[in-house]
C-alpha positions as CSV (number, residue, x, y, z in Angstrom):
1,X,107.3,92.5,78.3
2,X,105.9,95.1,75.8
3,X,107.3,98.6,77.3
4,X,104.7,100.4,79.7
5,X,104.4,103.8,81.3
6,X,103.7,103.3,85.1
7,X,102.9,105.2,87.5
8,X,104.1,104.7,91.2
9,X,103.0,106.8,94.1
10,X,105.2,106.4,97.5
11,X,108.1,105.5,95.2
12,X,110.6,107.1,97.3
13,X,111.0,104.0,99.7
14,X,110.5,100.3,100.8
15,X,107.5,98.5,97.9
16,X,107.5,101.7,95.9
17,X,111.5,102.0,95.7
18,X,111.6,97.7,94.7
19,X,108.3,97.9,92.7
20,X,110.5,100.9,90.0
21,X,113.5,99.4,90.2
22,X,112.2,95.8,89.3
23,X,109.5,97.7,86.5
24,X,112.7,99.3,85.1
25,X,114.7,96.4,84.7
26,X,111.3,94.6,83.1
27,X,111.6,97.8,80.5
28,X,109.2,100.1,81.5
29,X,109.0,103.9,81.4
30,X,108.4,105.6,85.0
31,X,106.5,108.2,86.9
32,X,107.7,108.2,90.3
33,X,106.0,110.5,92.6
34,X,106.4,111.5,96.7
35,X,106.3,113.7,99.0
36,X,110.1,113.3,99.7
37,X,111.5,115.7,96.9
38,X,114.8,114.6,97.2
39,X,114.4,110.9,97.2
40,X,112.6,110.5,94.5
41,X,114.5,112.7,92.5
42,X,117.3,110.4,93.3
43,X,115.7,107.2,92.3
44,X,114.8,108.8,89.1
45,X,118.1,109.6,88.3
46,X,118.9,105.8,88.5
47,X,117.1,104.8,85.7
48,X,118.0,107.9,83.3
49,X,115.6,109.1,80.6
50,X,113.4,106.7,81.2
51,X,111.9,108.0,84.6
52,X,110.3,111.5,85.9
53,X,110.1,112.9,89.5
54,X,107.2,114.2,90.0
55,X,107.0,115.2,93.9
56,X,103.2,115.5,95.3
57,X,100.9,114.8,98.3
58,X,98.1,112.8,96.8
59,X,95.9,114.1,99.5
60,X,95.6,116.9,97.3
61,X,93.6,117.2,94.3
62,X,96.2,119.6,92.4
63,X,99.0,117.3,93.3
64,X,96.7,114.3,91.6
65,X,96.5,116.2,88.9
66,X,99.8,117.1,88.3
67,X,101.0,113.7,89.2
68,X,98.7,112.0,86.4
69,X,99.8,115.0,83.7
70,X,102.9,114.3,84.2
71,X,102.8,110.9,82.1
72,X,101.1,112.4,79.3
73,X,103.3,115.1,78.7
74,X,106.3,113.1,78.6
75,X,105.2,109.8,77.0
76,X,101.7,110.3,76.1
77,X,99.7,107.9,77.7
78,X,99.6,105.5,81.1
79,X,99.4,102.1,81.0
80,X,99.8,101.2,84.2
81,X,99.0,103.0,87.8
82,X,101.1,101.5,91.4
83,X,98.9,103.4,93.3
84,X,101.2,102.2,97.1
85,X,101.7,105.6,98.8
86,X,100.5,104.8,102.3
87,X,101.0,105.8,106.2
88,X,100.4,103.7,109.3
89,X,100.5,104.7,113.5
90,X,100.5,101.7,116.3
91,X,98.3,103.6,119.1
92,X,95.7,101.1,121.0
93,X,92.7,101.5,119.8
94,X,90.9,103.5,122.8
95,X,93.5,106.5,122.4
96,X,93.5,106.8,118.6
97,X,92.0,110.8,118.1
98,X,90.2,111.7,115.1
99,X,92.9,113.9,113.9
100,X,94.8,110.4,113.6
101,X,92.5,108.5,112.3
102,X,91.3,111.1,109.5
103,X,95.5,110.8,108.9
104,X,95.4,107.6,107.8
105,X,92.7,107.5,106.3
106,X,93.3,110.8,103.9
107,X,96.5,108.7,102.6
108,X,95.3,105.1,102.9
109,X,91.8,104.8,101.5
110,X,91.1,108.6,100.5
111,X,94.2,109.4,98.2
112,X,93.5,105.9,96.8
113,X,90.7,106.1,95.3
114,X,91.2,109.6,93.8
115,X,94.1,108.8,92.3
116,X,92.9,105.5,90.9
117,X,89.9,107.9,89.8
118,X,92.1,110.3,88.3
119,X,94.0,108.0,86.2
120,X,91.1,105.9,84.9
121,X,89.0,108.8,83.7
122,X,92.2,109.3,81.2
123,X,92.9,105.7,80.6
124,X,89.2,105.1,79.2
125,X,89.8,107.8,76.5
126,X,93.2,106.1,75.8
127,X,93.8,103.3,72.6
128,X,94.9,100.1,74.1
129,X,98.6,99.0,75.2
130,X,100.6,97.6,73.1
131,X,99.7,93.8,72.8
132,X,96.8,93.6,75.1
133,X,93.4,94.1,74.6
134,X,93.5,96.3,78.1
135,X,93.4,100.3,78.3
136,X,95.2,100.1,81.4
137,X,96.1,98.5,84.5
138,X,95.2,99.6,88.3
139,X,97.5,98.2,91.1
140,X,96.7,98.7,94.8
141,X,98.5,98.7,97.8
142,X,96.5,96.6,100.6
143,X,97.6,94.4,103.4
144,X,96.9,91.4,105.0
145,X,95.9,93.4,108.1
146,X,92.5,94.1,105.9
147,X,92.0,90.5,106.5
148,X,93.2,89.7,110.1
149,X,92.8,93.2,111.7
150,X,96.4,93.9,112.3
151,X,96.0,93.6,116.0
152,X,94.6,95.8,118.2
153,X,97.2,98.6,117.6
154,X,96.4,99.5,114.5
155,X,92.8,100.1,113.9
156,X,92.6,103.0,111.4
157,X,95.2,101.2,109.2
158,X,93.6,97.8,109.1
159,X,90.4,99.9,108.8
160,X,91.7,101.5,105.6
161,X,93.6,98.8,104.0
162,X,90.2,96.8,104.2
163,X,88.6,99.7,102.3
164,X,91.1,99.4,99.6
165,X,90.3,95.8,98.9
166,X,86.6,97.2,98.1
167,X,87.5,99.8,96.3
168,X,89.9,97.5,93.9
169,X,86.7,95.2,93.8
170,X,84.6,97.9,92.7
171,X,86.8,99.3,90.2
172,X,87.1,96.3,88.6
173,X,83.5,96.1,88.4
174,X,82.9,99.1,87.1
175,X,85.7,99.4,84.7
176,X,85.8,96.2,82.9
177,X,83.7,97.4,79.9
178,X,86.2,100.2,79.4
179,X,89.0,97.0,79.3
180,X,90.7,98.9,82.2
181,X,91.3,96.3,84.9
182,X,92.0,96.7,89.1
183,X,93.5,94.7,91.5
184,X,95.3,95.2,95.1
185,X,98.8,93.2,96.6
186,X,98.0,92.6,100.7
187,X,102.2,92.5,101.7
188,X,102.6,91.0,104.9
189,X,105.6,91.6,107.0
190,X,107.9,93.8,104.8
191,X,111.3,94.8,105.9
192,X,111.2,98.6,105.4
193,X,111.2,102.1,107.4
194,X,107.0,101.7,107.2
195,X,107.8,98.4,109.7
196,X,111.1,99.7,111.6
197,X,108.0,102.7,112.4
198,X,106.0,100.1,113.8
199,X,108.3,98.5,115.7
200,X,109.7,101.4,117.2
201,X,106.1,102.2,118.4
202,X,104.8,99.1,119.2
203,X,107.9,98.5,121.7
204,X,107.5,101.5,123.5
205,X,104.0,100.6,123.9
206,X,104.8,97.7,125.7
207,X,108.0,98.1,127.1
208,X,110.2,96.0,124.8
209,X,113.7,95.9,123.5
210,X,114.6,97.4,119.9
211,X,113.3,94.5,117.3
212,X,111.2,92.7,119.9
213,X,108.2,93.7,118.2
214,X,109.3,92.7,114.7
215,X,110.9,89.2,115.8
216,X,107.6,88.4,117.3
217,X,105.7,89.2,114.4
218,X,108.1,87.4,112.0
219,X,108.5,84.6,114.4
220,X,105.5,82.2,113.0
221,X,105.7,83.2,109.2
222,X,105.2,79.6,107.6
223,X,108.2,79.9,104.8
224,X,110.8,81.0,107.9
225,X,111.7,84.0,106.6
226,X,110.8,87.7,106.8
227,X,109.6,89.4,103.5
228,X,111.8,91.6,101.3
229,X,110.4,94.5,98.7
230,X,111.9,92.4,96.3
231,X,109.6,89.5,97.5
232,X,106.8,92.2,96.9
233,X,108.1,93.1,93.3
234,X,107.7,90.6,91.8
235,X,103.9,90.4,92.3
236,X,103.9,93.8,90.9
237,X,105.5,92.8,87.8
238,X,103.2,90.6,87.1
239,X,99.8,92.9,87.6
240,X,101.8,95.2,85.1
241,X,102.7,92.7,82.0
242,X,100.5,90.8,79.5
243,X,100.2,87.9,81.9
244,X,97.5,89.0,84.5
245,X,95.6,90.5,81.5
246,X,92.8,88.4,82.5
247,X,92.9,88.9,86.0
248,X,90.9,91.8,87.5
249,X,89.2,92.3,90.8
250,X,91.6,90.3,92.9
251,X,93.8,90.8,96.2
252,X,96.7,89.1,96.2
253,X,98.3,88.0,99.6
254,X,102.2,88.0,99.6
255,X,102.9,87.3,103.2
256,X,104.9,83.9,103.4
257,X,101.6,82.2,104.7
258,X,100.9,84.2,107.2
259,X,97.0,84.5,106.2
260,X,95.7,82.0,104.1
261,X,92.1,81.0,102.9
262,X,89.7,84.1,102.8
């Protein structure tokens, strides 16, 4: 794959961490950026010079802007924006408070698109990549909950994740003339700390043993396995090289069959 510069927000952990490490080994140059300081600092340090920290709450707009700098300064353009930072709460849906659900949504749907804003207002200005015809590439974070709901515990979340398919539908629209092009993963499942979160909530919720929760949700996925990051990674590899150039606008379900059809 030609070498890129990406960009990955909520690198420090679970889809970010295996999104930069599998990036990395494809040959591409990183911006990893987090609130968590230390952690990404540390996962920068595993791929040498070829990888920034750049720490930041993309709920702010001088964070954003920072964020985005930081891949001009250092290699002069960005080819590619992972924009995955996200946050999630299991509450039923008569108790969630509006300091909760303006939470998740600040992160989730909020940050999204002013980040995705952010980095296509420099990308347009920008010569294209190396062999593509494409200024650059905007990858999503979604879920599959934007399609099923997510249950009844997580409202806000599904809410958001929903909004992020529209937005990456939008954006595609809108930047296709500028040969900029947008589209959003919808993970399933994923073993990471976002899920050991939810199952920790949703069990005290209703009264259930540690993993309960996450056996039952993993307990009808058609390929018989949980999902990985890795499984996750791979997906994002291919939104970042030459061979999804002609795809823009979609959202790609990696869930093991969980969802299918819509």
């Amino acid at each position: 794959m030609p070498q890129r510069i990406v960009l990955i927000t909520g690198a420090a952990g679970g889809i970010g961490t295996a999104g930069a490490r599998r990036l990395a080994r494809d040959g591409a140059k990183l911006v990893l950026s987090d609130v968590d300081a230390g952690a990404t600092e540390k996962l920068a340090a595993e791929f040498g010079g070829n990888a920034v920290a750049v720490a930041g709450d993309v709920t702010k707009p001088a964070d954003i802007t920072r964020i985005v700098d930081a891949a001009y300064r250092k290699w002069g353009r960005l080819d590619v924006l992972f924009n995955n930072a996200g946050v999630i709460r299991v509450q039923p849906l008569l108790e969630v408070a509006e300091a909760e659900w303006d939470r998740v949504m600040n992160v989730n749907l909020r940050a999204v698109f002013f980040v995705l804003q952010a980095c296509a207002r420099r990308m347009v200005e920008q010569s294209p990549m190396e062999g593509s015809e494409l200024r650059g590439k905007l990858i999503q974070t979604a879920s599959i909950a934007a399609y099923r709901g997510g249950g009844v515990l997580t409202a806000p979340y599904s809410a958001s994740k929903a909004g992020v398919v529209s937005i990456t539908r939008t954006a595609a629209q809108a930047l296709a003339r500028q040969r900029i092009t947008s589209n959003c993963i919808c993970p399933g499942a994923v073993d990471t700390a976002m899920w050991a979160q939810i199952d920790e909530e949703w069990n005290a919720l209703e009264g259930w043993s540690p993993r309960e929760a996450w056996k039952r949700r993993t307990a009808g996925i058609p390929l018989g396995r949980p999902e990985t990051a890795d499984d996750v990674a791979g997906v994002i590899s291919f939104l970042a090289s030459p061979d999804s150039d002609y795809m823009t606008g979609q959202a790609i379900k990696i869930d093991g069959g969980l969802v299918m059809g819509d």
